[in-house]
N, C-alpha and C positions, 0 to 999 in steps of 0.2 A: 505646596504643589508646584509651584514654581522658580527657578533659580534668585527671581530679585525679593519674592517673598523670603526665601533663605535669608538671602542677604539683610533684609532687614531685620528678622528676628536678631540673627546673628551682630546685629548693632545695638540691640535692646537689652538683649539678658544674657545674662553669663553662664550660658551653656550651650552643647551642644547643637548644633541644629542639624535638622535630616532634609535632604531631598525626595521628595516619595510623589512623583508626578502620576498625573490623573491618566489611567489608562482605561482600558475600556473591561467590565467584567463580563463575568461568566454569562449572567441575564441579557446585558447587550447582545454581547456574542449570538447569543440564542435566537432574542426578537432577529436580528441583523440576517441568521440562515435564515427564518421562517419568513423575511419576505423574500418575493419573486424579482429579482434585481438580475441583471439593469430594467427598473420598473418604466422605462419611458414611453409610455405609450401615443404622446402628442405625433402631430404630423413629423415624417424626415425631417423634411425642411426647416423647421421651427426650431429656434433654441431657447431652453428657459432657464434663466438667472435666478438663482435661489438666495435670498436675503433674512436670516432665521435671528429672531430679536426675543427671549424672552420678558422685557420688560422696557414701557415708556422712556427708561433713562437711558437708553440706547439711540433716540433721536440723533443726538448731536454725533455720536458714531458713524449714522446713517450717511448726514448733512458731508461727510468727509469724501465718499461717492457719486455722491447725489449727479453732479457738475458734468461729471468720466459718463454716468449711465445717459445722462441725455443727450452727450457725443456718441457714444455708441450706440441707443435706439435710432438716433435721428437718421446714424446712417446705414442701419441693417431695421429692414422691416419686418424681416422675419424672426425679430429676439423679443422676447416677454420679458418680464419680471413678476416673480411668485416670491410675497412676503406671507412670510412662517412666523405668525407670533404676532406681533405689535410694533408699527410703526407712522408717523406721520409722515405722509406724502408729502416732501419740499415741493413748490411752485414748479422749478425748474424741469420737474419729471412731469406735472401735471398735462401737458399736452399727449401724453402718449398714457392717459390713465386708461382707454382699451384696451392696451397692454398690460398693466398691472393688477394682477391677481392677489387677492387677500385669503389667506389661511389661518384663521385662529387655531390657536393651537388646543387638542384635545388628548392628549395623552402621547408616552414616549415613542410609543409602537406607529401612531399616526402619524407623530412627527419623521419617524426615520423613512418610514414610507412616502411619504410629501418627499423629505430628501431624494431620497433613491431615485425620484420620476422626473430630478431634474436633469440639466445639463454642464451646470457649472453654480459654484457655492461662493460666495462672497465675502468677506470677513475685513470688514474698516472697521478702522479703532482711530479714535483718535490721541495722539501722543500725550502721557500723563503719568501719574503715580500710580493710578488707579489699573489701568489696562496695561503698563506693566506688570502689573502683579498677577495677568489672568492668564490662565492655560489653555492652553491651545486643543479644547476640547471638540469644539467646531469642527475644528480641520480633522481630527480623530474622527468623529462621527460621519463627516462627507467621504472618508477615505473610507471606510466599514463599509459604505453606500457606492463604491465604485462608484463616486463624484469629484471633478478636480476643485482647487480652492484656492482662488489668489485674496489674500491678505493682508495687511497694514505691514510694516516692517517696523512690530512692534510688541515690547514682551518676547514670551514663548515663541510664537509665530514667527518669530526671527530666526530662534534656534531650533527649532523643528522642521522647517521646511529649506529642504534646499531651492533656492529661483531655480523657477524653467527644469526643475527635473522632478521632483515629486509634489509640485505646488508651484505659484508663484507669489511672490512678494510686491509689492505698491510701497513708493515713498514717495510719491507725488501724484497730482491731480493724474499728468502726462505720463505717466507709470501704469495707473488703473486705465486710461485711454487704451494705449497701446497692447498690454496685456488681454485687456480685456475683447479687444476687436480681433487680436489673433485667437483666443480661445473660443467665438463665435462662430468662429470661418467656417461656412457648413463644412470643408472636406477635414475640419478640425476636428469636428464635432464627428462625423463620421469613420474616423480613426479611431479613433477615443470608443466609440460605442463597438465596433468588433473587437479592439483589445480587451473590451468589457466582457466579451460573452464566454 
């Protein structure tokens, strides 16, 4: 499903290999019309960072933001954080746990609806063999969701999103900073939501 997986089949066996990347089907498609998007129903002024982890081993993914989110709550008091799924709260964010919202995850339909009600989608990875070989599904689903999505610059994420025009990318602490404080900016944020409707 994605190009470095290619690539390494392609060093393993002697044959063929296909690129067949993960797109969204007919069923997503479906759930994705039958919600009421842009679902955001919080205050104007509030913006909420969405963080969606299916599984504990995502932690050390997490830890790759963690640093960036507690410069950017510390200095907009009006941004949340809503974790989708499973993760530990690093220390460093622990001062602003008012702020952070837990969503177990309950099925796909819930999940995209959680999505859709955010205001921006997150996506660290930390660099490896592992998360290059993952596809850039995330960012699929946040865009389905009329949700922007900055990223690790890493794997697929790399080569799917172009920076600063349909997503942006992070390769550093001060990457996720900077991105992330201009994608909060309430008149950002309120651009963003009329070109949504």
């Amino acid at each position: 499903s994605t190009t470095y997986l290619q690539e390494l089949a392609a060093s393993e066996f002697s044959a063929p290999t296909f690129l067949w990347r993960n797109l969204a089907d007919s069923a997503t498609l479906s759930m994705v019309k039958s919600l009421s998007l842009p679902g955001r129903e919080h205050e104007t002024l509030s913006v909420v960072i969405a963080y969606a982890s299916g599984s504990r081993a995502h932690d050390e993914d997490f830890n790759v933001v963690a640093e960036a989110l507690s410069v950017v709550m510390g200095r907009n008091e009006h941004v949340s954080l809503r974790v989708l799924g499973h993760v530990v709260i690093p220390p460093v964010l622990m001062r602003y746990r008012e702020r952070i919202e837990a969503h177990p995850f309950s099925g796909y339909l819930q999940y995209l609806q959680e999505l859709g009600a955010v205001d921006l989608n997150i996506v660290p990875l930390t660099s490896g063999r592992f998360n290059e070989c993952k596809s850039a599904i995330r960012y699929l689903e946040a865009a389905l969701c009329s949700v922007p999505t900055i990223a690790s610059a890493v794997g697929q994420f790399s080569e799917i999103i172009s920076d600063e025009d349909d997503g942006c990318l992070a390769r550093s602490t001060e990457d996720w900073i900077v991105k992330a404080t201009d994608a909060v900016d309430q008149e950002t944020v309120a651009q963003f939501r009329i070109a949504c409707e």
